[in-house]
N, C-alpha and C positions, 0 to 999 in steps of 0.2 A: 562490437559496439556500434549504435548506431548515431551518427553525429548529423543534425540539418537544421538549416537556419530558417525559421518560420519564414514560410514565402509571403506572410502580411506585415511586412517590415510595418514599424514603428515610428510614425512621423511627426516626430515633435523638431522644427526646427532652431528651437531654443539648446538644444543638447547636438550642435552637427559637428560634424567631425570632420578634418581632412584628409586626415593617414593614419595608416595602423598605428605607428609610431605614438600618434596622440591621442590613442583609445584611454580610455579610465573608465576602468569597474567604477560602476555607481553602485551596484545592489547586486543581491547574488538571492535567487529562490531555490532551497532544497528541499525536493518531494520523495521525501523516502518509505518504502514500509518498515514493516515495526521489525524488530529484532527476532532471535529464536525464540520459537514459540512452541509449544507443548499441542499436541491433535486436540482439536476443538471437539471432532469427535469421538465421546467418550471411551477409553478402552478399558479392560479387566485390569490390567494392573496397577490399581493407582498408587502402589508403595512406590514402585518404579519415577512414577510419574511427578510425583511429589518429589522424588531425592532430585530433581534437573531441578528447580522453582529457586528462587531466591528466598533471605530468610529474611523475616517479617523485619526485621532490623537493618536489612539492603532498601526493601519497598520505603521504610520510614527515611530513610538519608535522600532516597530520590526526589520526593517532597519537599527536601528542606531547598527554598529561595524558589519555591514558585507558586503559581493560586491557579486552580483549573475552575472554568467557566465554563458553567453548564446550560442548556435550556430546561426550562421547567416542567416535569410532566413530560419527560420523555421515557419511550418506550426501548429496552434494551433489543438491538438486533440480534435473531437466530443464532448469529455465528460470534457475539459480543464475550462467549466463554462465563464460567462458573468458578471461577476462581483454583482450579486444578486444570482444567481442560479447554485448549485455548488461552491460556496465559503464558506471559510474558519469563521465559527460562533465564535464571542465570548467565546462561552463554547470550541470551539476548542481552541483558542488561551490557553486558561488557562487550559485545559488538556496537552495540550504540553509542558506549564510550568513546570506543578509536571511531565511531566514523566522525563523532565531536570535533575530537584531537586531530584527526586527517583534516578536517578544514580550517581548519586555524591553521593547519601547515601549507596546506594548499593555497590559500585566498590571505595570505599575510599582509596586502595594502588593506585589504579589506576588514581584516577580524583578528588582527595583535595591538591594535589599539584599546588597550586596554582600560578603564574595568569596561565591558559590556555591559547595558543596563538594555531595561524593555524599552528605554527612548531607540535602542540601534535596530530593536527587531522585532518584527511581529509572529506571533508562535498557534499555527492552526493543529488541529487533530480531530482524527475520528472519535468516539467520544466511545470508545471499547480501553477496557481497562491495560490493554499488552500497545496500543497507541499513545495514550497518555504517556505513562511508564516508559517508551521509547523515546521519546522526546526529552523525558527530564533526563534519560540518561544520556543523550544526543549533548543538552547542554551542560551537564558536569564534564563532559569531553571538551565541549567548544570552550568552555567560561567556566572553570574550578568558581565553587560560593565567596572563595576569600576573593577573586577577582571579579565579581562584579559591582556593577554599581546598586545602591540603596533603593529599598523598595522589591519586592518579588515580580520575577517575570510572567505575566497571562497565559496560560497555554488556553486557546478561544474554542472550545466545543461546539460553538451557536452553531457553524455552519458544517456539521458533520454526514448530512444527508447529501450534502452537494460535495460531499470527497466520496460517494462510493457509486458506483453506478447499479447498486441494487438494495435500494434503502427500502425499508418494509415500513409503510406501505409504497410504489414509485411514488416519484413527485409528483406525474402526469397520467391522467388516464390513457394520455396516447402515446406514453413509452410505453408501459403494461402491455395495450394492444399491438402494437407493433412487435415488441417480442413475442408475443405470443402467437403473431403471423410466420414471424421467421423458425421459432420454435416446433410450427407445424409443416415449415419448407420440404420437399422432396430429398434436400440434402442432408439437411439433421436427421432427418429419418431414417437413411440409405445411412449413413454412419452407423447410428445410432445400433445397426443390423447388423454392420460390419463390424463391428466393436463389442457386440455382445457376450459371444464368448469368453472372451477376455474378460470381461465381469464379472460374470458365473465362476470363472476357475479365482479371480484372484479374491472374489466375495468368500466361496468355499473356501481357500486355504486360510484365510484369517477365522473362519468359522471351527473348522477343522482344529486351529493352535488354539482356540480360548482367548483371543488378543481383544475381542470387544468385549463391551459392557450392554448388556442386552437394551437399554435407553440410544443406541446408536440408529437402530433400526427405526426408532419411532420419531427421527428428528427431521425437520424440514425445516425449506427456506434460507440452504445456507449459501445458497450462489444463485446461478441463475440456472433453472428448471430442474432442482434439488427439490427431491419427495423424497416422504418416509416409503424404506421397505415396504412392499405389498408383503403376506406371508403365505409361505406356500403351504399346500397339504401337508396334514401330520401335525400343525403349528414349525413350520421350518421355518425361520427367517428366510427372506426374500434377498436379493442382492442386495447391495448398495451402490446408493450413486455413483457417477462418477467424480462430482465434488469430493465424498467422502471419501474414497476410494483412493483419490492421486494425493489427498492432505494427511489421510492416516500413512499409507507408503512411505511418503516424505519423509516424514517424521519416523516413522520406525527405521527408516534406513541411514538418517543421520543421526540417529543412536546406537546403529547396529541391533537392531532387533527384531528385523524382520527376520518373517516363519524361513524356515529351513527350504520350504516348498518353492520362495519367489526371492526373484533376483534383483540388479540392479536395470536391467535391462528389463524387465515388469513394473520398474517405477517409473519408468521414463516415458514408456506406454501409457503406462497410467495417468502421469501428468500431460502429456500430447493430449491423450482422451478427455481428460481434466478441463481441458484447454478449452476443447473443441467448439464447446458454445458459447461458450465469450468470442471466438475469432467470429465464429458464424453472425453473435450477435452484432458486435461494437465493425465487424464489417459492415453491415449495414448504417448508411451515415448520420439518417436521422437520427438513427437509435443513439449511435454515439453523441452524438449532439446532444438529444433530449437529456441523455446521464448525464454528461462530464460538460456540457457546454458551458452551465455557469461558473463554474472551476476554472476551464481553461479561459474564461472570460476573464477571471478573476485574476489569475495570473497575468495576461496580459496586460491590462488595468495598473496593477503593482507597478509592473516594470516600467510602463510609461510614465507613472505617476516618478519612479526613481530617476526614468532621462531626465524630467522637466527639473528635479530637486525638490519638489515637493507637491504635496499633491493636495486636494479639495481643502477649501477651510481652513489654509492655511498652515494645516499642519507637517511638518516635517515627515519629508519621505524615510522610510526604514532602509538600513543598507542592507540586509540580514530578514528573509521570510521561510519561513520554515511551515512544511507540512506534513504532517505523522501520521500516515494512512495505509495502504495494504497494496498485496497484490496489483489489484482488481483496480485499485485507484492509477496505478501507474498502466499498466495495459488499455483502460478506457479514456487517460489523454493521450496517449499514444492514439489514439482513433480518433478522440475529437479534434485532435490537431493534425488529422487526416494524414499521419508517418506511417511507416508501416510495422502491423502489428505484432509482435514475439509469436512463431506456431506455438511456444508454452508458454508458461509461469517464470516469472524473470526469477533467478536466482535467490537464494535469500543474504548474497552477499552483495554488496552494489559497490565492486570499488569507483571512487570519483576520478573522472577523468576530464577535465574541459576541454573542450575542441577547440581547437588552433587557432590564432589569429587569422583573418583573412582580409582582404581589400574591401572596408565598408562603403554604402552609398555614402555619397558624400554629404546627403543635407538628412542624413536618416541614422537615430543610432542604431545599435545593434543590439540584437536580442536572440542569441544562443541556447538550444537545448542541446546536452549532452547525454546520452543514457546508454549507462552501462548492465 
């Protein structure tokens, strides 16, 4: 785990403290991704696929005591899923329960003061259906319906472009161009050669079992520098990404259903390789910046606003910020808050850990990230 105290301490001298001893949680922000999730890209077996899915009468309870906010005229992302593929599993549903239940255990000055209502928390997400869905099951964990207070809690979609660092279309022409510099680097290249193999054998053995759906090969834009299959002679399908490649793995191996051919040790490759252009990218600082800067801005912003007790216009600071985003969301604050980055894809379990107390400045609160 990696535990470090943002080196841009927080300086509101209205919230100063003189010893650990007299520290008090004001607010606590949880940035998690979504729960278990089904391969975005498409595969042949959708009976399989469909038996993981929760059933239409779990998705309708998750709704019950909250209102999701949309923008208008918004375009679904590539990787937003089709209601089998890329959505939110069963076992997701009920991992995002306990992580609920785990902070209310965890954070008890903070979050057993019961009913919770939307006055205690503000509730962000990506605006993909297995993010939403994660979060309302996040707060049937945190806040059962009968314990909250009156009125349904917001889950706020507006800002769902600024939780991913590869929203289609980018937000700036000059993220676009900058990955597109690093994407032609000497070293993505030189990988990209060294790694190819390994493509070709683990493209073929998924071809080899029957395990995709021939719509796999025609999809793009699901990460960063994710193209459709080129197709080779004969009409062959082409490989597949490396995006598709370490997310179909994933997921076939935490069903048990990877081909006979590849191992556990070929997912883990895969995912490294997976990896590989998000490190290359969100190493680069700009780039990090340009993606996740107004997030981690936003973040920071919150939590001052929670030192001071309340923040613009009078309104009362939330003790409780919640945001229900992805991977790719957590690995690209992890760069713009310039920590150092996962060589992979963080787990799909995140147990919560806060990091220890320590000797704060004395005229400055504190503001702790902990990621597990």
């Amino acid at each position: 785990m990696l535990r470090a105290r943002l080196s841009r301490a927080l300086t509101v001298a209205s919230a100063a403290v003189a010893t650990a001893e007299s520290l008090q949680l004001r607010q606590l922000q949880v940035i998690h991704r979504h729960g278990d999730r089904t391969p975005i890209t498409p595969l042949a077996d959708r009976a399989f696929w469909s038996s993981v899915l929760p059933s239409e009468a779990e998705l309708t309870s998750l709704e019950d005591g909250t209102t999701v906010l949309r923008p208008s005229g918004s375009v679904p992302h590539p990787a937003a899923g089709d209601g089998l593929f890329g959505t939110l599993s069963l076992r997701g549903v009920q991992m995002m329960r306990e992580v609920g239940a785990e902070l209310r255990r965890k954070y008890p000055s903070l979050l057993q003061d019961l009913p919770l209502s939307a006055d205690d928390m503000c509730v962000h997400s990506t605006d993909f259906p297995r993010t939403v869905q994660s979060v309302q099951a996040l707060l049937q964990g945190l806040a059962p319906l009968e314990q909250r207070g009156a009125g349904p809690i917001p889950i706020d979609c507006m800002l769902s472009d600024m939780m991913i660092p590869d929203p289609v279309p980018r937000a700036t022409e000059e993220q676009a161009a900058c990955e597109a510099v690093v994407l032609r680097s000497d070293a993505v290249i030189r990988h990209a050669a060294e790694v190819e193999p390994l493509r070709l054998r683990y493209s073929q053995a998924l071809l080899e079992a029957g395990t995709l759906d021939p719509r796999a090969y025609r999809l793009s834009g699901m990460g960063a520098g994710d193209e459709a299959s080129t197709p080779q002679g004969g009409g062959v399908p082409g490989p597949l990404s490396w995006n598709k490649l370490a997310e179909v793995l994933k997921c076939l191996q935490a069903y048990e259903q990877l081909p006979p051919s590849l191992t556990d040790e070929d997912v883990r490759e895969a995912s490294a390789a997976g990896a590989y252009r998000w490190t290359a990218l969100m190493g680069e600082r700009r780039v990090a910046h340009l993606a996740m800067g107004p997030m981690a801005a936003a973040l920071v912003s919150a939590a001052s606003e929670g030192a001071e007790g309340a923040c613009e216009n009078d309104v009362v600071a939330r003790r409780l910020h919640v945001w229900s985003g992805h991977d790719s969301t957590l690995f690209g604050l992890l760069a713009a808050f310039e920590l150092d980055a996962p060589c992979a894809w963080p787990p799909c379990e995140l147990p919560l850990a806060p990091s220890p107390p320590g000797p704060p400045p004395l005229d400055h609160p504190r503001y702790t990230l902990a990621y597990t």
